[in-house]
PDB file with one MODEL, atoms N, CA, C and O in Angstrom:
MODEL        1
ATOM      1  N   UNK A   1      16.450  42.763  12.994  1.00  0.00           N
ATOM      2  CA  UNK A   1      15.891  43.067  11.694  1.00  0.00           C
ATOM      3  C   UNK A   1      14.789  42.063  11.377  1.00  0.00           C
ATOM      4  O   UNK A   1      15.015  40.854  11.410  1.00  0.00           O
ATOM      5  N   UNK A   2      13.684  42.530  11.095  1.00  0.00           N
ATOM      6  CA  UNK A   2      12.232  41.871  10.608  1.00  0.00           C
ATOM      7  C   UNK A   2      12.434  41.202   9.496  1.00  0.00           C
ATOM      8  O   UNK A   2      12.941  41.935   8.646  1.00  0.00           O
ATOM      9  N   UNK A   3      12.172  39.614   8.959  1.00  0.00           N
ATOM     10  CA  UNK A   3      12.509  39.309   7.910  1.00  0.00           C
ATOM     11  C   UNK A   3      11.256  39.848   6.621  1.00  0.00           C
ATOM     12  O   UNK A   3      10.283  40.476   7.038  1.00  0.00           O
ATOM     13  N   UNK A   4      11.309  39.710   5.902  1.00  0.00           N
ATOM     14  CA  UNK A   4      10.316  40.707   4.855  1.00  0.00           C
ATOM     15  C   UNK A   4       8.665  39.259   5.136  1.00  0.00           C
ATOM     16  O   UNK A   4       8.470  38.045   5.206  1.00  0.00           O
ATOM     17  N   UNK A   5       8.049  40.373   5.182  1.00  0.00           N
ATOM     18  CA  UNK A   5       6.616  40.035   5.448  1.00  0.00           C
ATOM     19  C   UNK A   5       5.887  39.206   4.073  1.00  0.00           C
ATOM     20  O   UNK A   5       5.827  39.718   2.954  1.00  0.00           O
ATOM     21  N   UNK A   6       5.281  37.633   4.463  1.00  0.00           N
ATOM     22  CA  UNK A   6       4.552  37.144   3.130  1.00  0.00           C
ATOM     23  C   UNK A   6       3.408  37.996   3.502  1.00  0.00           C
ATOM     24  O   UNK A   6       3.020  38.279   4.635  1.00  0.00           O
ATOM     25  N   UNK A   7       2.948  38.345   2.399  1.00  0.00           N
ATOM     26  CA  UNK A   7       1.283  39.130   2.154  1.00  0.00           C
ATOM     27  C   UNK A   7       0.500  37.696   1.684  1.00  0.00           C
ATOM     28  O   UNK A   7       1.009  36.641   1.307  1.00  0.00           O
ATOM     29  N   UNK A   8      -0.836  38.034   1.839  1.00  0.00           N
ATOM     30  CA  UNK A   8      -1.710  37.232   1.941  1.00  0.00           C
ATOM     31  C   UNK A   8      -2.535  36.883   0.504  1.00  0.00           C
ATOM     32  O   UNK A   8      -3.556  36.215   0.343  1.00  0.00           O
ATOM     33  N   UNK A   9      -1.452  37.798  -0.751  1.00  0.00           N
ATOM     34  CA  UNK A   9      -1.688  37.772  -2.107  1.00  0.00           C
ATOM     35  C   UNK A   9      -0.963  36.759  -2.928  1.00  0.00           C
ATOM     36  O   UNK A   9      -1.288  36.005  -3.846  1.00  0.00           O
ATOM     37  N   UNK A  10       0.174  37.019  -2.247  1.00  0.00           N
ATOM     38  CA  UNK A  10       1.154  35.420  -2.395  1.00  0.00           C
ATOM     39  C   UNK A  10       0.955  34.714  -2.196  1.00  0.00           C
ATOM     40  O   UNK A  10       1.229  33.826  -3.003  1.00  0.00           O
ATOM     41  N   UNK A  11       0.311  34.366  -0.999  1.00  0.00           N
ATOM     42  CA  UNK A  11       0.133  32.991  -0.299  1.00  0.00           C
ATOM     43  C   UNK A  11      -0.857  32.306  -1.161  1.00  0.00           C
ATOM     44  O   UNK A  11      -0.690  31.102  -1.356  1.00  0.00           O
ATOM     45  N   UNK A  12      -2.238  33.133  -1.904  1.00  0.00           N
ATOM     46  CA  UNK A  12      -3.429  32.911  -2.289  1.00  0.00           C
ATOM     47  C   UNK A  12      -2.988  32.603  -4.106  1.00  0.00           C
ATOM     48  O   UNK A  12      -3.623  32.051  -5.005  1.00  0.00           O
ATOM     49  N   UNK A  13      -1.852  33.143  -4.078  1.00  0.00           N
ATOM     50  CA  UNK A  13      -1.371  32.712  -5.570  1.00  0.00           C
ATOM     51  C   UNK A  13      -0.317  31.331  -5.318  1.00  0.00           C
ATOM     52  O   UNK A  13       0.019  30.977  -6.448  1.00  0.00           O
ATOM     53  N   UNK A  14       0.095  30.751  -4.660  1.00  0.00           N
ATOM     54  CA  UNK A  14       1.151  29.431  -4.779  1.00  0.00           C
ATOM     55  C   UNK A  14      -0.385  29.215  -4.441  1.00  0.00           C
ATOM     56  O   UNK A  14      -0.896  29.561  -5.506  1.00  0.00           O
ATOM     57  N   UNK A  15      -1.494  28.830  -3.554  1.00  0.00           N
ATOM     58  CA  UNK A  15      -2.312  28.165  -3.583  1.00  0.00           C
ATOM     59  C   UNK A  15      -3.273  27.588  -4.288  1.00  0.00           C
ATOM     60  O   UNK A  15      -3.999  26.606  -4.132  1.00  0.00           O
ATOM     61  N   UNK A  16      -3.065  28.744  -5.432  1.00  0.00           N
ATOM     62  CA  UNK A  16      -3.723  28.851  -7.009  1.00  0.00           C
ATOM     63  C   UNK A  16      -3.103  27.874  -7.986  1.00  0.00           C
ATOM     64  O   UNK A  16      -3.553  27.112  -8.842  1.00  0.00           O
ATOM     65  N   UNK A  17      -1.750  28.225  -7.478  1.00  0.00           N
ATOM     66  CA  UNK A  17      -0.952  27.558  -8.442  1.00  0.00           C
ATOM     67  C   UNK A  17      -0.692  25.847  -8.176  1.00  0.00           C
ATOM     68  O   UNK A  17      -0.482  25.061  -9.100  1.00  0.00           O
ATOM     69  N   UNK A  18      -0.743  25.530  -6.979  1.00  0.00           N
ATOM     70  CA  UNK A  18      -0.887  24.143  -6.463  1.00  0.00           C
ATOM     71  C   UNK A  18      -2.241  23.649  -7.522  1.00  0.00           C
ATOM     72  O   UNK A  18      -2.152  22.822  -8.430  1.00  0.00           O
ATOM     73  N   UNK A  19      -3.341  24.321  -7.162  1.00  0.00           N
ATOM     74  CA  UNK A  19      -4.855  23.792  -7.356  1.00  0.00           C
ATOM     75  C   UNK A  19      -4.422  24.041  -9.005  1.00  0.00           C
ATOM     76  O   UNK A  19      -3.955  22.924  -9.222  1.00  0.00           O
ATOM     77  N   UNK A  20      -4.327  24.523  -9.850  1.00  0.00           N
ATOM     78  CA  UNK A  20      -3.938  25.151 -11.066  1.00  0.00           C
ATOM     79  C   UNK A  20      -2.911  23.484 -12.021  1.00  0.00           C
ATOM     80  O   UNK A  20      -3.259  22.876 -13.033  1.00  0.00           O
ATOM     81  N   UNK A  21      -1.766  23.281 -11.200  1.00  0.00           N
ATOM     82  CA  UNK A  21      -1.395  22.620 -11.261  1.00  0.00           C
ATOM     83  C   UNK A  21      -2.124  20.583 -10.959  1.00  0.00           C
ATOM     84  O   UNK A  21      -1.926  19.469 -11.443  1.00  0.00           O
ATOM     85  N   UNK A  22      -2.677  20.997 -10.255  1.00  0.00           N
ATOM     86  CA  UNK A  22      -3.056  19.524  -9.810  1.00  0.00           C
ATOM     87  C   UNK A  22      -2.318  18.682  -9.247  1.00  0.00           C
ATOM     88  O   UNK A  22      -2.122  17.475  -9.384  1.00  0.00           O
ATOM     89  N   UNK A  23      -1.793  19.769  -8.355  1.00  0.00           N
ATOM     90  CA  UNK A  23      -0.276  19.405  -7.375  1.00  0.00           C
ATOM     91  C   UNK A  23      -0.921  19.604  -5.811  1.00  0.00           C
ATOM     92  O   UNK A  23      -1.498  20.505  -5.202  1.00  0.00           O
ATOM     93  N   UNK A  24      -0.480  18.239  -5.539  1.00  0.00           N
ATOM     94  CA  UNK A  24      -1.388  18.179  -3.879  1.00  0.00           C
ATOM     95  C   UNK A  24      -0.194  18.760  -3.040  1.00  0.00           C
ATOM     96  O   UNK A  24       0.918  18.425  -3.447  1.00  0.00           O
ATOM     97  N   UNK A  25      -0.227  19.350  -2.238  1.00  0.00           N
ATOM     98  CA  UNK A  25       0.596  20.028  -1.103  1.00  0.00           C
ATOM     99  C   UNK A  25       1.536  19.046  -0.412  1.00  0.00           C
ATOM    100  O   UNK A  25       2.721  19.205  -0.119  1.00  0.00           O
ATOM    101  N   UNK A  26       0.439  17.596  -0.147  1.00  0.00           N
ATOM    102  CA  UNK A  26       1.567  16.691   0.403  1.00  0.00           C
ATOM    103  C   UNK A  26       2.599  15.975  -0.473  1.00  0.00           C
ATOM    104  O   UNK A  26       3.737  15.747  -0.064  1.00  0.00           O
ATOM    105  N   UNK A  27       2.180  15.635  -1.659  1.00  0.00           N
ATOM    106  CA  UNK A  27       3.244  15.456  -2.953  1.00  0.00           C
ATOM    107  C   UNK A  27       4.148  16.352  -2.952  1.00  0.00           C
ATOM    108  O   UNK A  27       5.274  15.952  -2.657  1.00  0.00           O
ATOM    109  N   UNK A  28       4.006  17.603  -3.224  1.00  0.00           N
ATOM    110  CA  UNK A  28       4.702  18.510  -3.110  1.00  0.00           C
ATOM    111  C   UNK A  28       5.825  18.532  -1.749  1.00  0.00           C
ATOM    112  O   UNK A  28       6.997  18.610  -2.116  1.00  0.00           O
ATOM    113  N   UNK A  29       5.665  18.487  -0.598  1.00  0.00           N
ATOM    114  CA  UNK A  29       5.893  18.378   0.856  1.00  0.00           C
ATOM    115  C   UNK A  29       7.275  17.317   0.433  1.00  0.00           C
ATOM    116  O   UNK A  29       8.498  17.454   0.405  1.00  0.00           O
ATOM    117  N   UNK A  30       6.351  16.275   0.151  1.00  0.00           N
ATOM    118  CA  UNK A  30       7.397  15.014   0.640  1.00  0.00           C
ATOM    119  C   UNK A  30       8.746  15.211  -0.476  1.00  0.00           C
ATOM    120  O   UNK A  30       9.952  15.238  -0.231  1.00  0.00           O
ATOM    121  N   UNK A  31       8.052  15.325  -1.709  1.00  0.00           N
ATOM    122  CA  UNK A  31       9.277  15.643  -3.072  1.00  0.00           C
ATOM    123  C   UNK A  31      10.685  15.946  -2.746  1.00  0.00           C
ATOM    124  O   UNK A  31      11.800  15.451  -2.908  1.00  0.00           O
ATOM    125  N   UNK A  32       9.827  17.550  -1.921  1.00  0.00           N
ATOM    126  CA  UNK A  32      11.368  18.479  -1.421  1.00  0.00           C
ATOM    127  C   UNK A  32      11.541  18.301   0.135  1.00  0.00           C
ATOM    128  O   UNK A  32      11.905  19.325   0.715  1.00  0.00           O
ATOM    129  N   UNK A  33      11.386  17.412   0.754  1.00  0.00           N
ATOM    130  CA  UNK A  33      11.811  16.860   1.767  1.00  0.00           C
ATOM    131  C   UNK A  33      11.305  17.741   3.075  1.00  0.00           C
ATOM    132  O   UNK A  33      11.965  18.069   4.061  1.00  0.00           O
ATOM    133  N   UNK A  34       9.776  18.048   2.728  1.00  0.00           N
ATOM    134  CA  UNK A  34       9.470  18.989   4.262  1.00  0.00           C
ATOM    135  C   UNK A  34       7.921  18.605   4.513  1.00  0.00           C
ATOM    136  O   UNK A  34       7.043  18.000   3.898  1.00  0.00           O
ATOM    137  N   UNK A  35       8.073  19.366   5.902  1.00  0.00           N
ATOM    138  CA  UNK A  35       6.683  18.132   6.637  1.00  0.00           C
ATOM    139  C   UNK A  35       5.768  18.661   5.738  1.00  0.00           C
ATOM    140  O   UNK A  35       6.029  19.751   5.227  1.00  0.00           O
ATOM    141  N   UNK A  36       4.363  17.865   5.351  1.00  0.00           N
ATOM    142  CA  UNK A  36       3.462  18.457   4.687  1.00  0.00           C
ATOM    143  C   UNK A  36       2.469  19.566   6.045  1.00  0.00           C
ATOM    144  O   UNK A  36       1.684  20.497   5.868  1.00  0.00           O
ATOM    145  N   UNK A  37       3.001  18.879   7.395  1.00  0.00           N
ATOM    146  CA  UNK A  37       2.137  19.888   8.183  1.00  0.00           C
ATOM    147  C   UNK A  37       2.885  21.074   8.552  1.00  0.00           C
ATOM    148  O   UNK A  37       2.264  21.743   9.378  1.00  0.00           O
ATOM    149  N   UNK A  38       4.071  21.590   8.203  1.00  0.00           N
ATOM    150  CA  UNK A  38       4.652  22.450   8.213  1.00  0.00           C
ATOM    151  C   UNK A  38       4.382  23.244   6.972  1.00  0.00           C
ATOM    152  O   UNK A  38       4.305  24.466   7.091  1.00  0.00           O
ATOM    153  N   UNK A  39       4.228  22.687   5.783  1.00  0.00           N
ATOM    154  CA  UNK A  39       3.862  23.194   4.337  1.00  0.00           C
ATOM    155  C   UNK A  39       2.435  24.082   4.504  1.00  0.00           C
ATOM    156  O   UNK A  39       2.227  25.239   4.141  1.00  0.00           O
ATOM    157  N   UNK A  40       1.481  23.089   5.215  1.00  0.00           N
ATOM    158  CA  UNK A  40       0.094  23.856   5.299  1.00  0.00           C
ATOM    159  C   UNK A  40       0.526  24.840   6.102  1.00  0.00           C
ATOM    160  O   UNK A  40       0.310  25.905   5.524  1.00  0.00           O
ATOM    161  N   UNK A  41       1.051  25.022   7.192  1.00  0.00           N
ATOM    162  CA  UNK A  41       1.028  25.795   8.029  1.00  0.00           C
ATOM    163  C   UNK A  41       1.332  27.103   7.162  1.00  0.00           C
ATOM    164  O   UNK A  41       0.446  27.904   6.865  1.00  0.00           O
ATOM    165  N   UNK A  42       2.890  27.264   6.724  1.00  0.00           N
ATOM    166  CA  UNK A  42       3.011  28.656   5.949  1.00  0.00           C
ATOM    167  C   UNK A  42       1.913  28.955   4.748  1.00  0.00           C
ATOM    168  O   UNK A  42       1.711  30.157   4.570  1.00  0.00           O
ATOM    169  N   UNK A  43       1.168  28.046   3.891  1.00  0.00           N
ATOM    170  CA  UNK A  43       0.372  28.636   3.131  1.00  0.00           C
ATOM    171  C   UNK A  43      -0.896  28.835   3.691  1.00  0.00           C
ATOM    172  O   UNK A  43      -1.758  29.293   2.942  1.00  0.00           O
ATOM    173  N   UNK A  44      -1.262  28.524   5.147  1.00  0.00           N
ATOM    174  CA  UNK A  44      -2.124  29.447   5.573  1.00  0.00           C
ATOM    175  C   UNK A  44      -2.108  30.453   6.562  1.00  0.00           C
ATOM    176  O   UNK A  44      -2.971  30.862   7.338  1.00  0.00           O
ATOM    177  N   UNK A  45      -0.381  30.904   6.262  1.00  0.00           N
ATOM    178  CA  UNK A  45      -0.459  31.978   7.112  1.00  0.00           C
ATOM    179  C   UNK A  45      -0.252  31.899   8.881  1.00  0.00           C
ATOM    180  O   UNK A  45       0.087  32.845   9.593  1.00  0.00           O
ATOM    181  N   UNK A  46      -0.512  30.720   9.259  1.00  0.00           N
ATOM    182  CA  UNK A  46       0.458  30.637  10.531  1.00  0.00           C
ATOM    183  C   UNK A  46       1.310  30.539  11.172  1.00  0.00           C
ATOM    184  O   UNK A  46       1.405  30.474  12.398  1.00  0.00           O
ATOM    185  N   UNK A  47       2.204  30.513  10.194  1.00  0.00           N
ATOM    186  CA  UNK A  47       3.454  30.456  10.448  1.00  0.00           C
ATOM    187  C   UNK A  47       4.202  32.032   9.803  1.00  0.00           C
ATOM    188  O   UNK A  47       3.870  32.657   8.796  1.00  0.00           O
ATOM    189  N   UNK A  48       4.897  32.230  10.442  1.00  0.00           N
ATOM    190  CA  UNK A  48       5.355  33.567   9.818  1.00  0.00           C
ATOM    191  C   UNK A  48       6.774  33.676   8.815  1.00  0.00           C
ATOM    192  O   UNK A  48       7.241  34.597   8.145  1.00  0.00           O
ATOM    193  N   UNK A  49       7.328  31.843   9.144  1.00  0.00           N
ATOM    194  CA  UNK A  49       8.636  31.201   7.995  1.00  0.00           C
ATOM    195  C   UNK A  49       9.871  32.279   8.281  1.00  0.00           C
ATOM    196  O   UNK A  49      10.697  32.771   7.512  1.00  0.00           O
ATOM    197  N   UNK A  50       9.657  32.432   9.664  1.00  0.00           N
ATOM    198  CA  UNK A  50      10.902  33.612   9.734  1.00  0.00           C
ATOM    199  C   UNK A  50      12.684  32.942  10.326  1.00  0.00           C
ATOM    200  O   UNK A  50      13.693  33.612  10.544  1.00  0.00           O
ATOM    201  N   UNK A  51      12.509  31.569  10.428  1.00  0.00           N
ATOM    202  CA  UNK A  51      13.865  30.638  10.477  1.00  0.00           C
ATOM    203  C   UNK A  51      13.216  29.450  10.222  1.00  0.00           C
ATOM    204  O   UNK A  51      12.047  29.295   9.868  1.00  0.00           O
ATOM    205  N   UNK A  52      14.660  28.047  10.574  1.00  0.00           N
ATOM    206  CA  UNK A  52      14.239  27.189  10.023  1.00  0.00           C
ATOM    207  C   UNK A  52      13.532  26.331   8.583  1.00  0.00           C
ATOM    208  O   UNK A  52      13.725  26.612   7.400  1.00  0.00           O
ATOM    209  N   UNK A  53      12.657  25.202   9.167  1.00  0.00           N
ATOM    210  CA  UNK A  53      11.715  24.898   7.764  1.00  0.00           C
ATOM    211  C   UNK A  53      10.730  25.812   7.584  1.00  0.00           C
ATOM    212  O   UNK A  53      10.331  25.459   6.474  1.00  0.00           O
ATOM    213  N   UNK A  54      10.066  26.722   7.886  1.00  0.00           N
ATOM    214  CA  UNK A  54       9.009  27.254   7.759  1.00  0.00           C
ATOM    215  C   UNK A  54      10.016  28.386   6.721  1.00  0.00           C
ATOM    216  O   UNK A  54       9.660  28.727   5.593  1.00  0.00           O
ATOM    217  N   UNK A  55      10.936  28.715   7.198  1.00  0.00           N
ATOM    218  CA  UNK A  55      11.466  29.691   6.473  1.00  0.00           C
ATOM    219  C   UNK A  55      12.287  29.075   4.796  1.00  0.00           C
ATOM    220  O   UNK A  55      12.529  29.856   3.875  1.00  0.00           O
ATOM    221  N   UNK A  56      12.585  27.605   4.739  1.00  0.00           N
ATOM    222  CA  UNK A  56      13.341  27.081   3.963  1.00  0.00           C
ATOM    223  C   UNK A  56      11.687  26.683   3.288  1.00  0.00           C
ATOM    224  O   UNK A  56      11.609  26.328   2.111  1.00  0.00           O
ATOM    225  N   UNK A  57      10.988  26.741   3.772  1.00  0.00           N
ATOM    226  CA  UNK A  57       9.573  26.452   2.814  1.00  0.00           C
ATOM    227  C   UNK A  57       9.288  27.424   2.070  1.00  0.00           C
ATOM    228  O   UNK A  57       9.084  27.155   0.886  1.00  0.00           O
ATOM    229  N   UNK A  58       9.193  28.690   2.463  1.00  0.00           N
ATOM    230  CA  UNK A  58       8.763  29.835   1.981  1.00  0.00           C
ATOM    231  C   UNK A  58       9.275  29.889   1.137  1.00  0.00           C
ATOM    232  O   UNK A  58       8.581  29.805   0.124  1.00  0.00           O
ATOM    233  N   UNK A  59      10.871  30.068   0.925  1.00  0.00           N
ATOM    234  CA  UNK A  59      11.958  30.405   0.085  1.00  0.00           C
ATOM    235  C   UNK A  59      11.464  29.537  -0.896  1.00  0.00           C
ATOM    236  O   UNK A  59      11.001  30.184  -1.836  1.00  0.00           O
ATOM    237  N   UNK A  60      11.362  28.058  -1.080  1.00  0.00           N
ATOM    238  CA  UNK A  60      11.139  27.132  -1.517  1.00  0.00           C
ATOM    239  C   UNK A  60       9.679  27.376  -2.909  1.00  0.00           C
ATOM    240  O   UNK A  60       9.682  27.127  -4.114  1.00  0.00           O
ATOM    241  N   UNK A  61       8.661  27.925  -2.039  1.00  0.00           N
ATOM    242  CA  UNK A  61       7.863  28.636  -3.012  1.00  0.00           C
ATOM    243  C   UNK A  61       7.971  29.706  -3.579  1.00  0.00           C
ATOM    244  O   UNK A  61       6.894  29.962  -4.117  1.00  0.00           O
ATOM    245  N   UNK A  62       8.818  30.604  -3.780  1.00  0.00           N
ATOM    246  CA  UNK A  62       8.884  31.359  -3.629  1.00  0.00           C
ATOM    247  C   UNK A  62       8.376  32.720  -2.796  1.00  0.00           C
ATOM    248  O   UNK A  62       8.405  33.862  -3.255  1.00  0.00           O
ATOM    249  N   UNK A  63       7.913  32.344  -1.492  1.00  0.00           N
ATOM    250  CA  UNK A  63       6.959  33.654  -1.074  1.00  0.00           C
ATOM    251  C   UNK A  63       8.189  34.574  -0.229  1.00  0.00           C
ATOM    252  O   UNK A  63       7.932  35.724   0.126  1.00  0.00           O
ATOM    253  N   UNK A  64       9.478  33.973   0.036  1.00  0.00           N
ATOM    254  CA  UNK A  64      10.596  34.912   0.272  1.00  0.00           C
ATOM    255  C   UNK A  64      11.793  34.357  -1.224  1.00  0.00           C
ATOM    256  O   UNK A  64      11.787  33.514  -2.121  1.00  0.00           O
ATOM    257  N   UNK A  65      12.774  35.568  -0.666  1.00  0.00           N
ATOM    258  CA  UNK A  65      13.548  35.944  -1.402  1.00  0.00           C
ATOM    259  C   UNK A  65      14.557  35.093  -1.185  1.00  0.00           C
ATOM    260  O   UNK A  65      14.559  34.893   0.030  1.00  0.00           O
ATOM    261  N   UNK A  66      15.757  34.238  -1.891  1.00  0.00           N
ATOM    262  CA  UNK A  66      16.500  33.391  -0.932  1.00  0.00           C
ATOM    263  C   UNK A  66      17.626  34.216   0.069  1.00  0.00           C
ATOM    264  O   UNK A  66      17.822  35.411  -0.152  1.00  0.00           O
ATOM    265  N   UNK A  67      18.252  33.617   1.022  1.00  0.00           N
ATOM    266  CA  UNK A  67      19.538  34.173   1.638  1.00  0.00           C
ATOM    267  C   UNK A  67      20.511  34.940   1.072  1.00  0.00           C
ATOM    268  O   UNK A  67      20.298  34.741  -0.124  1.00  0.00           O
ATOM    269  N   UNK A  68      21.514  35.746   1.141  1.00  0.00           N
ATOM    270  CA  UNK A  68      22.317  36.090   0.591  1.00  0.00           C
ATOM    271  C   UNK A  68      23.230  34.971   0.419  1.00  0.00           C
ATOM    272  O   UNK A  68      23.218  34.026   1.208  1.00  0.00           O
ATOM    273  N   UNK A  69      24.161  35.043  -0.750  1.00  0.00           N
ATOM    274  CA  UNK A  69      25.299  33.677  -1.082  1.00  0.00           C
ATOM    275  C   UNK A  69      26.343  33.800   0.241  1.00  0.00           C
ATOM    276  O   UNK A  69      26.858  32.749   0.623  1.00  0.00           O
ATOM    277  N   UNK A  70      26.748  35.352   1.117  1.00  0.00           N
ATOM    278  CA  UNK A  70      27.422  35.925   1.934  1.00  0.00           C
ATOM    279  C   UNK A  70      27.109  34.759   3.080  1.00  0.00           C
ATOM    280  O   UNK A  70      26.002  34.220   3.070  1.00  0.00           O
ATOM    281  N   UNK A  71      28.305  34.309   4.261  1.00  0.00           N
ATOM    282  CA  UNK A  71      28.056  33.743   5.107  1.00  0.00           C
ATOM    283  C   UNK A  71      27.948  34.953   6.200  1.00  0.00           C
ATOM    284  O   UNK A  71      28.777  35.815   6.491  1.00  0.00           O
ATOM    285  N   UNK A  72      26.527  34.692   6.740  1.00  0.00           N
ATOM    286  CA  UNK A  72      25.931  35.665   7.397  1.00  0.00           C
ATOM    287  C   UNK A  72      26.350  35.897   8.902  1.00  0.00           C
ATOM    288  O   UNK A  72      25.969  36.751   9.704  1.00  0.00           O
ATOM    289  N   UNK A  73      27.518  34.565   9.064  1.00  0.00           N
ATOM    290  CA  UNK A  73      27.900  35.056  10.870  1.00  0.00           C
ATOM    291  C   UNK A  73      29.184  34.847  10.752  1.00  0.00           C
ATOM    292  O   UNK A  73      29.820  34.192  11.578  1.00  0.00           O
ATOM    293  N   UNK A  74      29.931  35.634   9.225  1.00  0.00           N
ATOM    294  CA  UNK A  74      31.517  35.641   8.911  1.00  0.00           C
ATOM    295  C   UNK A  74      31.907  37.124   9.380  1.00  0.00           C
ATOM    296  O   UNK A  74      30.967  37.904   9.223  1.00  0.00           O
ATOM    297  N   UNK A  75      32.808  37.574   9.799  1.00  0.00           N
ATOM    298  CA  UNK A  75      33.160  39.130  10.622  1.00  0.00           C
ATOM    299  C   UNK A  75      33.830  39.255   9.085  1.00  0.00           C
ATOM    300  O   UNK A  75      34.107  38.381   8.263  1.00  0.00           O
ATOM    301  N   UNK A  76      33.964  40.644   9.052  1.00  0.00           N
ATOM    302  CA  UNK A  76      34.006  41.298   8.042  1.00  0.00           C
ATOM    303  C   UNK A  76      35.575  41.291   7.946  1.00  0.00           C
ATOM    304  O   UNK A  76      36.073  40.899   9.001  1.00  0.00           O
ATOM    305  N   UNK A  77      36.427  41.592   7.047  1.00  0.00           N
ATOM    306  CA  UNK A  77      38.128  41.470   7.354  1.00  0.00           C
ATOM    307  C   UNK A  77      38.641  42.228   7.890  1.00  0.00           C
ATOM    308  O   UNK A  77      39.795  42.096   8.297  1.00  0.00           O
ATOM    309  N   UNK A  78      37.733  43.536   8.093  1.00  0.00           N
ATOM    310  CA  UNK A  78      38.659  44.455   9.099  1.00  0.00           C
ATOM    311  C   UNK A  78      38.159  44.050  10.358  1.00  0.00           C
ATOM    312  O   UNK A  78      38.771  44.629  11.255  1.00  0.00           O
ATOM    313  N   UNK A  79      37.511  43.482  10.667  1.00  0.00           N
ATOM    314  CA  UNK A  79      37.359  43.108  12.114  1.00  0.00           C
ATOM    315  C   UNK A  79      38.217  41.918  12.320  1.00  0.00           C
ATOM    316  O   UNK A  79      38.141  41.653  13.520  1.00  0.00           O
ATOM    317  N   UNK A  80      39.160  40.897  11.596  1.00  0.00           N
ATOM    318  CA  UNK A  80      39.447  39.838  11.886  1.00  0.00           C
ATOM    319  C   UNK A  80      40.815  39.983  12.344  1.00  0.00           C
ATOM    320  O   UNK A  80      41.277  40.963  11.758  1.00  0.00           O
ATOM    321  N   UNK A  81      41.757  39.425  13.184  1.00  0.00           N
ATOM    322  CA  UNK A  81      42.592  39.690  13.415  1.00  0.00           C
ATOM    323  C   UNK A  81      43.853  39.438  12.579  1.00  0.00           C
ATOM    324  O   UNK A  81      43.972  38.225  12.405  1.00  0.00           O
ATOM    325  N   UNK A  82      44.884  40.172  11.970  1.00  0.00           N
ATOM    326  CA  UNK A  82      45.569  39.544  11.150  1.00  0.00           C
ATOM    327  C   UNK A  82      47.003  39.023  11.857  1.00  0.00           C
ATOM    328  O   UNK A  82      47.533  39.574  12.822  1.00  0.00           O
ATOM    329  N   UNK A  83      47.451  37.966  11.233  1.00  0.00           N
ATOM    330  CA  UNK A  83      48.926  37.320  11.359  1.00  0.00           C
ATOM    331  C   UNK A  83      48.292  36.436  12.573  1.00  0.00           C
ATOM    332  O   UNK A  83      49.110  36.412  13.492  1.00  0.00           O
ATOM    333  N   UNK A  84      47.170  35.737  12.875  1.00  0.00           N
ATOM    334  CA  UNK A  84      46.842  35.086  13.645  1.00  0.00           C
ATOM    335  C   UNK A  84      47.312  33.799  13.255  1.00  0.00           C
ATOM    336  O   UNK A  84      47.617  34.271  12.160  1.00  0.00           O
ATOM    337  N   UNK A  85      47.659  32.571  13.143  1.00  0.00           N
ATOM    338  CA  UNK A  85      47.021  31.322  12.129  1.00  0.00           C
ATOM    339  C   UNK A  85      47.092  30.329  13.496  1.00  0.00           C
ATOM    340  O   UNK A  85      46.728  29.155  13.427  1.00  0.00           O
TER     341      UNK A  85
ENDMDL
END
C-alpha cells in the first residue's frame, strides 16, 4: 500500500509558513529533534517521507496524516491463538 502522496501545494504552504513565521528550518529541525538536512530534504520534495524521519517529519508538519493509534504489526484476535499463555 502507497503511503498518501505530499503535493507540491503543501509543501509550498509549510514553506510559506516557515518564511511567514520567521522560523528558520534549522531552528525548527533542531527544536523537534530532526536533522535539518533531512527537514530540507522533505520540503523540497526529495524525499518522498514514506518511513522513518522523513516520514516522522512530514507528519510533524503536517504534510501527512499521523499513524493510526492501532499497533500496526498486532494480528487481529481471531487470528491469535487462544488458551496459549
Amino acid at each position: 500500500m502507497d503511503s498518501p502522496h505530499i503535493n507540491s501545494v503543501a509543501l509550498e504552504q509549510v514553506r510559506k509558513d516557515f518564511f511567514a513565521r520567521g522560523l528558520e528550518v534549522t531552528t525548527w529541525a533542531r527544536a523537534n529533534g530532526f536533522s535539518a538536512a533531512s527537514v530540507y530534504r522533505v520540503l523540497n520534495g526529495q524525499s518522498r517521507a514514506r518511513r522513518g524521519e522523513s516520514h516522522h517529519i512530514a507528519v510533524a508538519l503536517g504534510l501527512k496524516p499521523p499513524p493510526s493509534e492501532l499497533p500496526s504489526f498486532a494480528s487481529p484476535p481471531s487470528m491469535r491463538k487462544e488458551g496459549l499463555r
